[in-house]
C-alpha atoms as a printed R data frame, in Angstrom:
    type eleno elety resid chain resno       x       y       z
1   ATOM     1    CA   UNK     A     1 138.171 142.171  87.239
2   ATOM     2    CA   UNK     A     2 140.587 139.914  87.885
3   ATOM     3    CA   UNK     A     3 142.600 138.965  91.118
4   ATOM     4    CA   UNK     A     4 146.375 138.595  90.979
5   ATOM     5    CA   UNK     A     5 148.998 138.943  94.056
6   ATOM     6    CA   UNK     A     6 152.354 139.529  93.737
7   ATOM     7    CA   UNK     A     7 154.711 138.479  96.525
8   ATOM     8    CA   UNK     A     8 158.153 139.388  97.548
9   ATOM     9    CA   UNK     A     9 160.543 137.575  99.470
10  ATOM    10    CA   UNK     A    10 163.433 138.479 101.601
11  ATOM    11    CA   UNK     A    11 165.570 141.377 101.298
12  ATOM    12    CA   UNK     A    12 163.602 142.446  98.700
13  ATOM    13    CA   UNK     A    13 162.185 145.465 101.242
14  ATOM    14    CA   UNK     A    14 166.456 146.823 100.875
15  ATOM    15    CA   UNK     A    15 165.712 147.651  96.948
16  ATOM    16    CA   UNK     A    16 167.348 150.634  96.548
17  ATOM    17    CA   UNK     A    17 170.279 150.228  99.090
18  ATOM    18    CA   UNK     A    18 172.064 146.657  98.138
19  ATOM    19    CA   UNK     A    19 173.971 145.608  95.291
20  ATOM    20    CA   UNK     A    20 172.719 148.517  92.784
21  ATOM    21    CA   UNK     A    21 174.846 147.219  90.232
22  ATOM    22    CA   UNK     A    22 172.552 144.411  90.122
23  ATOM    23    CA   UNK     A    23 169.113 145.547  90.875
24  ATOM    24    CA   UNK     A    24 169.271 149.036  90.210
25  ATOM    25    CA   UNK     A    25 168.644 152.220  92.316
26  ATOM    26    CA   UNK     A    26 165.018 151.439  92.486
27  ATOM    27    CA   UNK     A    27 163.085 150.802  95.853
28  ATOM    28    CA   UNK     A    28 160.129 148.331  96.603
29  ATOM    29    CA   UNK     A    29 157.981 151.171  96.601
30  ATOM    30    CA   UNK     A    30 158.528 152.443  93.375
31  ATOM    31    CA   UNK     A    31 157.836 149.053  91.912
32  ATOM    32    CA   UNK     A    32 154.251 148.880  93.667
33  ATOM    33    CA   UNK     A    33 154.008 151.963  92.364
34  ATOM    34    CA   UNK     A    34 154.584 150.996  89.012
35  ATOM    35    CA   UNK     A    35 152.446 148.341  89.473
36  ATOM    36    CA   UNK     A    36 149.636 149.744  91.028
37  ATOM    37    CA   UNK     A    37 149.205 152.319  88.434
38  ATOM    38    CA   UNK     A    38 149.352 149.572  85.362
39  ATOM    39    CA   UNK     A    39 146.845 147.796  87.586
40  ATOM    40    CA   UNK     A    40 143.973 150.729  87.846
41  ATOM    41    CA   UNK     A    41 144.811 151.046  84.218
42  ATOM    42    CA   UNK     A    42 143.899 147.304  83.216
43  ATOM    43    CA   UNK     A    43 140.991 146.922  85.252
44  ATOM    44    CA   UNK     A    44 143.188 144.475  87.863
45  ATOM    45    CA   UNK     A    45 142.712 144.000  91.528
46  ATOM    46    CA   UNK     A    46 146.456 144.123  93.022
47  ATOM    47    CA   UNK     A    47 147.393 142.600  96.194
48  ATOM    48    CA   UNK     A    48 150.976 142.993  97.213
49  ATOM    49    CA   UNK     A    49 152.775 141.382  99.814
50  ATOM    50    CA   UNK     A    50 156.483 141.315 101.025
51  ATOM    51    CA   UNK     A    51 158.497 139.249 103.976
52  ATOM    52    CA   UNK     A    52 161.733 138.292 105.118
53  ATOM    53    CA   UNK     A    53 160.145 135.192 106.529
54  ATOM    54    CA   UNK     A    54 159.454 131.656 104.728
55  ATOM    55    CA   UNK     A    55 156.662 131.080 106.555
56  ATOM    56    CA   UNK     A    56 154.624 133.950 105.934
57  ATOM    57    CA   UNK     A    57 154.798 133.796 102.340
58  ATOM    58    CA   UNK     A    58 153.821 130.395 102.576
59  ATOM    59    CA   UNK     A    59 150.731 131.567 104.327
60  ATOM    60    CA   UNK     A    60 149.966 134.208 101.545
61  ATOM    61    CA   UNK     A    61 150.163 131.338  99.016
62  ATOM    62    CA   UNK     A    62 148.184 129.071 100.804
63  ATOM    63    CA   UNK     A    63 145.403 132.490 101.578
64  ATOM    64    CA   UNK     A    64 145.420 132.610  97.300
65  ATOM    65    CA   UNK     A    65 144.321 129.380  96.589
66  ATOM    66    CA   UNK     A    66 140.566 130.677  97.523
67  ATOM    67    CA   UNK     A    67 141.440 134.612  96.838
68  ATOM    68    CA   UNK     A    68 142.852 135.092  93.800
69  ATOM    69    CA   UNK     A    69 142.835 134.549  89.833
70  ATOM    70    CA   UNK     A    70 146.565 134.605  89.336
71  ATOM    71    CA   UNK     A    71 149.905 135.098  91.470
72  ATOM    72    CA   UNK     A    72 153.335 136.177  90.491
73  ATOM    73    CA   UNK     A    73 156.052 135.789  92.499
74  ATOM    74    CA   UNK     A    74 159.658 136.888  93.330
75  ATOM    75    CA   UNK     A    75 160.711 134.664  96.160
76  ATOM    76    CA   UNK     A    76 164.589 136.280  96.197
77  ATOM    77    CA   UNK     A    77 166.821 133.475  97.913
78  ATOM    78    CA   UNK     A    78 164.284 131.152  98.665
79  ATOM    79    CA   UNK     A    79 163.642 129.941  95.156
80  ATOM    80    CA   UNK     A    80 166.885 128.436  95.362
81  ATOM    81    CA   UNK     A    81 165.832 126.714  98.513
82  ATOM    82    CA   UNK     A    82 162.150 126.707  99.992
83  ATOM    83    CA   UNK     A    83 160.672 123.463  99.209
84  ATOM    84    CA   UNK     A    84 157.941 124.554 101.457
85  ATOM    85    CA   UNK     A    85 157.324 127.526  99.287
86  ATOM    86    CA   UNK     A    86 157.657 125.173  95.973
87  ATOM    87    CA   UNK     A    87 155.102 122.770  98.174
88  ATOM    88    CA   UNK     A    88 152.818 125.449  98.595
89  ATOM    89    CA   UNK     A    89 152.945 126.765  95.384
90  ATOM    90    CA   UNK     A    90 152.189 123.483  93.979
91  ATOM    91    CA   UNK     A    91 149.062 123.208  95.771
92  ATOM    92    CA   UNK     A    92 147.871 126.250  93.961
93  ATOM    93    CA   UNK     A    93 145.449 125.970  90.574
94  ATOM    94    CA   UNK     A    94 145.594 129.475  89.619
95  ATOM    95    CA   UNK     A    95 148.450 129.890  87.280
96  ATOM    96    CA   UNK     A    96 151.740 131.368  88.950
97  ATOM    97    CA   UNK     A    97 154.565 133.221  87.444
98  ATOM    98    CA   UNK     A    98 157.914 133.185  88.956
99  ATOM    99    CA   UNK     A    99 160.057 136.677  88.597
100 ATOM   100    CA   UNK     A   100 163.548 138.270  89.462
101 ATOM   101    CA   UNK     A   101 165.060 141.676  88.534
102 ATOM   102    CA   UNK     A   102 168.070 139.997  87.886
103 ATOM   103    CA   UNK     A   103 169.248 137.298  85.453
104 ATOM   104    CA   UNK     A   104 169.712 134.430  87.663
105 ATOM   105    CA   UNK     A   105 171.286 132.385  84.719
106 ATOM   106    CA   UNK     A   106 174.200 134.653  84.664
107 ATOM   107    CA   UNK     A   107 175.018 135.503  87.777
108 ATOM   108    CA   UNK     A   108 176.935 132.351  90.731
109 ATOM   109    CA   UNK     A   109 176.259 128.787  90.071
110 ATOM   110    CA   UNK     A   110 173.932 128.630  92.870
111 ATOM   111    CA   UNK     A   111 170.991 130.737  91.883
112 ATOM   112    CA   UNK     A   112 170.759 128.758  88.430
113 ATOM   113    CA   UNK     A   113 168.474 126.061  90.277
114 ATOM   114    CA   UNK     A   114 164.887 127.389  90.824
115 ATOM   115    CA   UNK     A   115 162.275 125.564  93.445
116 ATOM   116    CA   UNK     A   116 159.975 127.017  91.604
117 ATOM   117    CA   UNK     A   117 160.207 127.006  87.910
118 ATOM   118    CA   UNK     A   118 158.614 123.564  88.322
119 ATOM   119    CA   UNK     A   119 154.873 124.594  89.413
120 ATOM   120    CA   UNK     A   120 154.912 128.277  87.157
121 ATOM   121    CA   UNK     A   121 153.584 128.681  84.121
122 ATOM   122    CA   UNK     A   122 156.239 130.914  83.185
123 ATOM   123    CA   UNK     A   123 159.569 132.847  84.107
124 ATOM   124    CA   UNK     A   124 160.490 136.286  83.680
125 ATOM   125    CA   UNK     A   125 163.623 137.338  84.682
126 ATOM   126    CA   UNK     A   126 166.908 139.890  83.884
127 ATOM   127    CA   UNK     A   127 164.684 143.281  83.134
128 ATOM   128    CA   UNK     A   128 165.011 144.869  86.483
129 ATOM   129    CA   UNK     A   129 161.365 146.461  87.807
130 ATOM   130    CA   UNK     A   130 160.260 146.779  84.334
131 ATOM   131    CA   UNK     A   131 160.203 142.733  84.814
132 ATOM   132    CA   UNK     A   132 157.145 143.503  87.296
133 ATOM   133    CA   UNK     A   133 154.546 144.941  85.351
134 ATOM   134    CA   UNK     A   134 155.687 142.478  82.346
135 ATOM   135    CA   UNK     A   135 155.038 139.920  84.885
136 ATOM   136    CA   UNK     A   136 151.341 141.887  85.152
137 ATOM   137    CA   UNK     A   137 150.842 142.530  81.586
138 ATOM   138    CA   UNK     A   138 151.186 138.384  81.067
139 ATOM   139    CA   UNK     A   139 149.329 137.504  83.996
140 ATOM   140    CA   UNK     A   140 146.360 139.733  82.468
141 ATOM   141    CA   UNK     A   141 146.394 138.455  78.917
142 ATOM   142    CA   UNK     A   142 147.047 134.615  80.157
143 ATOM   143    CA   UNK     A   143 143.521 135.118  82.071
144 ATOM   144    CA   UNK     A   144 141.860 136.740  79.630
145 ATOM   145    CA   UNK     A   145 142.362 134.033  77.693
């Protein structure tokens, strides 16, 4: 069975209320809904985690390193700028995938620069909370490997 954590950075717990033209009408929970039932489907053991603060995501990374097989993660603002995040991450040799709902390569200049694109093995990004259980279906298949 294998291991794989998802994290979610800030603001990520307001899914549902903010900008619904670009992440949809969704909530958090629905997505670890969604992803909890692909995961008793496909024989994976989900962790899910979510904070506003740096810090304790960098914790959660650093907790993985021993703990899991694979991590995915949607870091919201701080891709664009935690290079203790993109430190952390690096650390990590379990493979990592980095996700957003949105299409970050359309959308203002700023969010076109990832921290984290660096250290992942891949990227998926612009399919809303389907991009979620993509994120889980690749995981899966990349560790079956």
């Amino acid at each position: 069975m294998n291991k794989i954590i998802i994290l979610n950075g800030p603001n990520l717990n307001l899914l549902g209320e903010r900008e619904k033209n670009q992440y949809g009408s969704f909530t958090l929970k629905d997505v670890e809904k969604s992803c909890k039932d692909y995961a008793n489907q496909n024989n994976i053991k989900l962790s899910l985690f979510q904070s506003n603060v740096e810090g304790e995501l960098v914790t959660q990374i650093q907790n993985a390193r021993n703990s899991q097989d694979g991590l995915i993660i949607n870091a919201g603002g701080y891709t664009h700028t935690s290079v203790a995040i993109h430190d952390a991450l690096k650390i990590l040799k379990i493979p990592i995938i980095e996700l957003h709902i949105s299409n970050i390569y359309n959308r203002e200049e700023f969010r076109h620069k990832s921290l984290i694109s660096s250290v992942a093995r891949g990227i998926v990004c612009g399919f809303g909370a389907e991009g979620y259980v993509m994120s889980l279906n690749a995981m899966s298949k990349y560790l079956t490997k």
